[in-house]
C-alpha positions as CSV (number, residue, x, y, z in Angstrom):
1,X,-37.5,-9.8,-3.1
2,X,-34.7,-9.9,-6.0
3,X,-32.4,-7.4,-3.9
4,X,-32.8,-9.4,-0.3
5,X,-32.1,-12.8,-2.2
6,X,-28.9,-10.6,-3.4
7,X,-27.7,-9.4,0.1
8,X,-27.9,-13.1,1.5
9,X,-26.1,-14.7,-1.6
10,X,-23.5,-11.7,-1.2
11,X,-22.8,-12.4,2.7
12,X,-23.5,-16.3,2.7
13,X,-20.5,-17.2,4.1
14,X,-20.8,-14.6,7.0
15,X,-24.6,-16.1,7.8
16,X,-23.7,-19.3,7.1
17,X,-20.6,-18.7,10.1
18,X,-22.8,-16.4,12.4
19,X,-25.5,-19.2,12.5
20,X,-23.0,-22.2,13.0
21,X,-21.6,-19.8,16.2
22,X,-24.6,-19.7,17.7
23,X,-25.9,-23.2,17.0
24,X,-22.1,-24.0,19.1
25,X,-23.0,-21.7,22.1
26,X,-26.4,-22.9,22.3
27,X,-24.8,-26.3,22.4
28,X,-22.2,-25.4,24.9
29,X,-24.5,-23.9,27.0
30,X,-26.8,-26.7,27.1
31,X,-24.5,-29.8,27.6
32,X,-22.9,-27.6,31.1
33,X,-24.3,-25.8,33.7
34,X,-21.3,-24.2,34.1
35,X,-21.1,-23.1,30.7
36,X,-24.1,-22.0,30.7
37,X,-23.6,-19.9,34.1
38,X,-21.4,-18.5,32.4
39,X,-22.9,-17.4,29.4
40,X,-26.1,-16.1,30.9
41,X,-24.1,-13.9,33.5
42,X,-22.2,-12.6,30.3
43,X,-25.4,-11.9,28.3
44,X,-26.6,-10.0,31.4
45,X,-23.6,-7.8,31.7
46,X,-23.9,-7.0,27.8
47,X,-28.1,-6.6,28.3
48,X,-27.2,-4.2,31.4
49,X,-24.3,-2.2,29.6
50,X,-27.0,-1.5,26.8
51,X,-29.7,-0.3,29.1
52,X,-27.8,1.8,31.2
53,X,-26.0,3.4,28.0
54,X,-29.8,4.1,26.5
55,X,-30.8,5.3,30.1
56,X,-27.7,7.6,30.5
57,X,-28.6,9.2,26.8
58,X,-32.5,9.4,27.4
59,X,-32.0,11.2,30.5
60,X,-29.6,13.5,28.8
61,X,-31.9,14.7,26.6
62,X,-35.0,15.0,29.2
63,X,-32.3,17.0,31.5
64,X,-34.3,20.1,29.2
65,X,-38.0,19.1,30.3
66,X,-36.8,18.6,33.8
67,X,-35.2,21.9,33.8
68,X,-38.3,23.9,32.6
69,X,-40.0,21.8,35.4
70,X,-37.6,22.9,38.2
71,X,-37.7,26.0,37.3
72,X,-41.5,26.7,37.4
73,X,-41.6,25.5,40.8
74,X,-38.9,27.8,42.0
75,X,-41.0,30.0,40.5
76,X,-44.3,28.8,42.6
77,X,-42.3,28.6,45.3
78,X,-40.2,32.2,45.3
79,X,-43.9,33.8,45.2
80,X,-45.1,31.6,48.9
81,X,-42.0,33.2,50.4
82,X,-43.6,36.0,53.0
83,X,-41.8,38.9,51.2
84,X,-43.6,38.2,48.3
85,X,-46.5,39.4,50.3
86,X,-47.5,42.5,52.1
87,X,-49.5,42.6,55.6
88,X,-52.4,44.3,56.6
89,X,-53.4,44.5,59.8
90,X,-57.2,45.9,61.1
91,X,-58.1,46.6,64.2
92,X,-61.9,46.5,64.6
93,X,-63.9,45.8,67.6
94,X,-60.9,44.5,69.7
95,X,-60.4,41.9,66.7
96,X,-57.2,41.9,65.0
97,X,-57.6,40.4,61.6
98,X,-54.3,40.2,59.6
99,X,-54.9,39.6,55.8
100,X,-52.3,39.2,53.3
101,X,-52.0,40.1,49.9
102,X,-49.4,38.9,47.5
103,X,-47.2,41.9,46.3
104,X,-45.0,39.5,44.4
105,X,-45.6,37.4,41.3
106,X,-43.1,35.3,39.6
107,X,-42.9,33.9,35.8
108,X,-40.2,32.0,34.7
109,X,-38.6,32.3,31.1
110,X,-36.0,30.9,29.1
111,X,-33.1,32.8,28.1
112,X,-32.7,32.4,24.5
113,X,-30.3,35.6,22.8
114,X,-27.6,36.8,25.6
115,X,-25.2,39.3,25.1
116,X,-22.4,40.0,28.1
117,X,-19.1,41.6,26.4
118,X,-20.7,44.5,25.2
119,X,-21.1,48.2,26.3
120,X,-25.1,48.4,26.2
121,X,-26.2,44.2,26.6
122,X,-29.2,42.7,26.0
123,X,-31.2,39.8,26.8
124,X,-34.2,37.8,24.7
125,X,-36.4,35.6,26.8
126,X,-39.1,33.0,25.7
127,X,-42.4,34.6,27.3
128,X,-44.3,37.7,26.2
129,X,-47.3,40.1,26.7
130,X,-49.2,36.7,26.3
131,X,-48.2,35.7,29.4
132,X,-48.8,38.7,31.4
133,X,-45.2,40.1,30.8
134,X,-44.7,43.9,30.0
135,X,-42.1,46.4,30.4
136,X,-40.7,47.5,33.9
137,X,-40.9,44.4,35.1
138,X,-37.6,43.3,37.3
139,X,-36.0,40.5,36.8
140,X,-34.0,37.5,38.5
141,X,-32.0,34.7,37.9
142,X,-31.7,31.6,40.8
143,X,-28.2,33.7,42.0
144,X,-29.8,36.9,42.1
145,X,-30.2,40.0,39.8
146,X,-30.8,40.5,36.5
147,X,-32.0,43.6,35.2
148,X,-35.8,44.7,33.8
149,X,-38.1,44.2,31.2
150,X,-37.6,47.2,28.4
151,X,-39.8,45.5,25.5
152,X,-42.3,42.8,24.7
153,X,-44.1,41.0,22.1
154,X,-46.8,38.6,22.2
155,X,-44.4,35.6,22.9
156,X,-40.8,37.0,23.6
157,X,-39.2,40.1,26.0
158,X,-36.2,41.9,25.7
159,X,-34.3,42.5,29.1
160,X,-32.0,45.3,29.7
161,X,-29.3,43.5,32.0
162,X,-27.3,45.3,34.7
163,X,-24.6,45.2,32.3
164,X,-25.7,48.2,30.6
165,X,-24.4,51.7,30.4
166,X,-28.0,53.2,31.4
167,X,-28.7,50.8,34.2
168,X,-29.5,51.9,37.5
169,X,-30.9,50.1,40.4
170,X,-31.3,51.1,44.2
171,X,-29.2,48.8,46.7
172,X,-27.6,48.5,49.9
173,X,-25.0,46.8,51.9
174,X,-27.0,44.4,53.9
175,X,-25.0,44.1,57.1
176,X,-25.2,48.1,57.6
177,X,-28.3,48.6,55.5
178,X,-26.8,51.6,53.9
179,X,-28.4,51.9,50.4
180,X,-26.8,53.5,47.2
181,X,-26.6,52.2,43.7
182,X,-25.6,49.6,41.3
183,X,-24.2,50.5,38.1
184,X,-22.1,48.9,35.0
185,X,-18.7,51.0,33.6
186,X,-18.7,48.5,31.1
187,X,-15.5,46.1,31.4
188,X,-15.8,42.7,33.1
189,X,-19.0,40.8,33.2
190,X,-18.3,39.5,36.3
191,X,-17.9,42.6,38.0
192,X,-20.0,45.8,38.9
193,X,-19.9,49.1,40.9
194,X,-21.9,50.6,43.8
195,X,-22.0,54.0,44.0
196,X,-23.4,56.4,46.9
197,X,-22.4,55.0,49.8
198,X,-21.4,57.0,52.5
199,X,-17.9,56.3,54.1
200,X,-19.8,57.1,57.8
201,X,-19.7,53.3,57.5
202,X,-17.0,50.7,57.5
203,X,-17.4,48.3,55.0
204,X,-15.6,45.2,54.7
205,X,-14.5,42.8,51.4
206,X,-16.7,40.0,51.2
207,X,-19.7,42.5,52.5
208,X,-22.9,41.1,51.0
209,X,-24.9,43.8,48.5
210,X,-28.4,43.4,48.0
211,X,-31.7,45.2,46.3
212,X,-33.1,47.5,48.7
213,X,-36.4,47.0,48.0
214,X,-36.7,50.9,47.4
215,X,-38.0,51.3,43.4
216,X,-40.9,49.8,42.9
217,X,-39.7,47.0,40.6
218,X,-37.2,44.3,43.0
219,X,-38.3,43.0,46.2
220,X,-35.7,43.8,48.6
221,X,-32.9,41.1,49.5
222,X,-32.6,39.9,46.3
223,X,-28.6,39.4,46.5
224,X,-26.7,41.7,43.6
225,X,-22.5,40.9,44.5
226,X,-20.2,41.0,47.2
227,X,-17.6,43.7,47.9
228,X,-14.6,43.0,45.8
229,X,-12.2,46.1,46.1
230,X,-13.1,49.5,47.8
231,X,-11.7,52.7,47.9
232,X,-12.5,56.6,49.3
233,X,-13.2,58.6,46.7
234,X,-11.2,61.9,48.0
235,X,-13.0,64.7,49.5
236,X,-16.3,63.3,48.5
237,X,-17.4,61.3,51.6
238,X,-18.4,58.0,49.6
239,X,-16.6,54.9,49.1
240,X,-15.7,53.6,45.2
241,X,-16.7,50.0,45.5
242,X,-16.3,47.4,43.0
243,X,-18.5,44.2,43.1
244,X,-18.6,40.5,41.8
245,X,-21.8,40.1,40.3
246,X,-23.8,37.0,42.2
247,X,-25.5,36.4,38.6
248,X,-23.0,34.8,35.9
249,X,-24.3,36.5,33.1
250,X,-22.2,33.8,30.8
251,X,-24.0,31.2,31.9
252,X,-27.6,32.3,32.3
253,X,-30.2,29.7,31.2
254,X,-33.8,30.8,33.4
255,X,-34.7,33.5,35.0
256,X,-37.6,34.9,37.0
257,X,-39.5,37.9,35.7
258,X,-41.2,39.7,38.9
259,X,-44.5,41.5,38.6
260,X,-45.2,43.9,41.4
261,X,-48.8,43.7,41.7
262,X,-48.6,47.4,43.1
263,X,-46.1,48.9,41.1
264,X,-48.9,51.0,39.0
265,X,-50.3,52.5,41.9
266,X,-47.4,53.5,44.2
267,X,-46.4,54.8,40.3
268,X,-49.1,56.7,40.1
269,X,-49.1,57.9,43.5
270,X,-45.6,59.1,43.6
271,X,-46.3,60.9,40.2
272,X,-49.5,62.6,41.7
273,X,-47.5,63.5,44.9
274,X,-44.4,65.1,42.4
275,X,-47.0,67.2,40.0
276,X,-48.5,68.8,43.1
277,X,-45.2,70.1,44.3
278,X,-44.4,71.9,41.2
């Protein structure tokens, strides 16, 4: 009690001066309607300045939370689209019965460790091997590639990017659907290079590259750059094409990590197929 009886008889006069001003408005207010128009409509604007400043900072800091919820239901949403499935179609009795079954599923994850300006880069995501993640997975971001799953724990992943000296994924131009490969000489983030494409085909700049839906880890059409320079590489019969990246590594918050629900057994499949021809 001692140190409040202290504060007010240390700023007496400033009470004493705030209450006397209010006493006068509520004074002024009451003996005209104009006044009091006026003061009201001035209360508001000061009431409404307030409101819209807290609104404007608590919606800053729920931008997060609606984030993480946008992005699951890309997620949701990317595994509906029909190549996320693969059609079977059985002809029995003159009945055709087309059944679908997803080939795609999609989790999303939070980038949280990024690296872009080095030769090998990596990437740490928020979601492990206890939520279904493990390595060889591909992954996405909302502008397209990414790279694929190289390690997990139970809550995190490592991603080996496309910016990486050892990456290697199967493309193709998409208007001539002439596939080669993607790969990173390790200079500009922006920027990548295609490799094995035949010159039998004219390409243009501006000439959209996508996956090609050939490894068993990216659905195909998922869009990887656009033609930025190109070039014949002399005597060889390919073209020396350099890319902008669609994904802008600098800038990557979520991503999509893709589970190819039949990736072990075409795996397994193609392995059988190799050991018999040895």
């Amino acid at each position: 009690m001692e140190p409040l009886w202290k504060l007010l008889k240390r700023y007496d006069y400033v009470i004493v001066f705030v209450l006397l001003l209010v006493l006068s408005i509520v004074l002024m207010a009451r003996s005209s309607y104009y006044q009091s128009s006026k003061i009201v409509t001035a209360a508001n604007r000061i009431a409404g300045g307030w409101y819209s400043g807290v609104s404007s900072i608590s919606g800053y800091f729920g931008l997060k939370e609606e984030n993480d919820r946008l992005a699951a239901e890309n997620a949701m949403l990317r595994a509906q689209v029909e190549s996320s499935y693969m059609s079977y179609t059985d002809s029995v009795f003159t009945v055709d019965d087309t059944v679908y079954k997803q080939r795609y599923a999609y989790t999303e994850a939070q980038v949280i460790k990024n690296s872009w300006n080095q030769q090998n880069n990596y990437i740490m995501v928020n979601k492990g091997s206890e939520h279904g993640i493990h390595p060889d997975m591909a992954v996405i971001s909302p502008q397209g590639i990414v790279g694929v799953v190289v390690h997990t724990s139970r809550h995190f992943s490592t991603i080996m990017p496309v910016l990486h000296s050892d990456s290697r994924n199967s493309v193709k131009i998409r208007r001539t659907n002439t596939n080669g490969s993607l790969v990173w000489e390790g200079h500009d983030y922006r920027y990548g290079a295609v490799v094995d494409i035949p010159t039998t085909h004219k390409l243009y700049k501006n000439d959209t590259v996508v996956t090609s839906g050939l490894a068993n880890d990216f659905p195909e059409g998922i869009p990887v750059g656009y033609v930025e320079k190109l070039s014949t590489i002399k005597g060889s019969g390919f073209y020396n094409i350099t890319i902008r990246l669609a994904t802008d590594f600098n800038k990557l918050n979520h991503v999509y990590i893709i589970n190819n629900r039949f990736k072990r057994e075409q795996d397994a499949l193609m392995n059988k197929t190799l050991d018999d021809d040895k």
